[in-house]
C-alpha positions as CSV (number, residue, x, y, z in Angstrom):
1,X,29.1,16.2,-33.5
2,X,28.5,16.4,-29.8
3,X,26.8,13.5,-27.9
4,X,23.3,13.9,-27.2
5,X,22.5,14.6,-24.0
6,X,19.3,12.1,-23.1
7,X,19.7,8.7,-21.7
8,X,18.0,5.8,-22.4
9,X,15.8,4.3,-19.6
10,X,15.3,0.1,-19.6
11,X,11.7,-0.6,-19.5
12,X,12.1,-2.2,-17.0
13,X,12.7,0.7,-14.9
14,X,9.0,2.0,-14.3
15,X,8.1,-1.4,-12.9
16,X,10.7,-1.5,-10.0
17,X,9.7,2.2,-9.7
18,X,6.1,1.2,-9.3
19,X,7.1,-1.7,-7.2
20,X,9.0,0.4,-5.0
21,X,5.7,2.9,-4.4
22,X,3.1,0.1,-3.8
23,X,5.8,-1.0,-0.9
24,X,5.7,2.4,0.1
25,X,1.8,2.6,0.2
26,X,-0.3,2.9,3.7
27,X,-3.8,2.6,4.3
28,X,-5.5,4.2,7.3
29,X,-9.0,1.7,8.4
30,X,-11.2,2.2,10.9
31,X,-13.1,-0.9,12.6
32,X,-16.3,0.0,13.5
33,X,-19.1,-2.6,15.7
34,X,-22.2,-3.1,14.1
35,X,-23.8,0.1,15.9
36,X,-21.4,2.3,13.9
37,X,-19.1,2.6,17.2
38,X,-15.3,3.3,16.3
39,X,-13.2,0.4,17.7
40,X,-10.0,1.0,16.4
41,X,-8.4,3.1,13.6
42,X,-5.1,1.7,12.2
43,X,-2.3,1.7,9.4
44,X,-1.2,-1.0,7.3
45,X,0.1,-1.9,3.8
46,X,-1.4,-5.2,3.5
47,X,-4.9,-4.0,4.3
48,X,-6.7,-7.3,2.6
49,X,-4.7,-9.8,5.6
50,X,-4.8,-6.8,8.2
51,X,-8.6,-7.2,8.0
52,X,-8.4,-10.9,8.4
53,X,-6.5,-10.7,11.2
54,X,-9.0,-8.4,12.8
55,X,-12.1,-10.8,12.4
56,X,-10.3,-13.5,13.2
57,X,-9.9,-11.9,16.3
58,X,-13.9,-11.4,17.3
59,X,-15.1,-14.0,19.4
């Protein structure tokens, strides 16, 4: 009988290929003043701490 041809994949496979495209993931923001003005536009993949960063920053 000849060996089947299909392999099995760990399940544990999809997460670390998930993982691997969150890391992968960029998000282009735009910063706009409070008259709808564009200050800056940017790229990050940690969007939630980018944003911190930019109102810590106002002052």
């Amino acid at each position: 009988m000849a060996k089947s041809m299909t392999r099995k994949i760990r399940p544990d496979y999809y997460d670390r290929k998930r993982q691997r495209q969150r890391e992968r993931t960029h998000v282009l923001y735009r910063c706009y003043d409070r008259t709808l003005t564009l200050l800056y536009v940017g790229m990050t993949n940690d969007p939630e701490s980018r944003f911190i960063t930019h109102t810590s920053q106002i002052g």
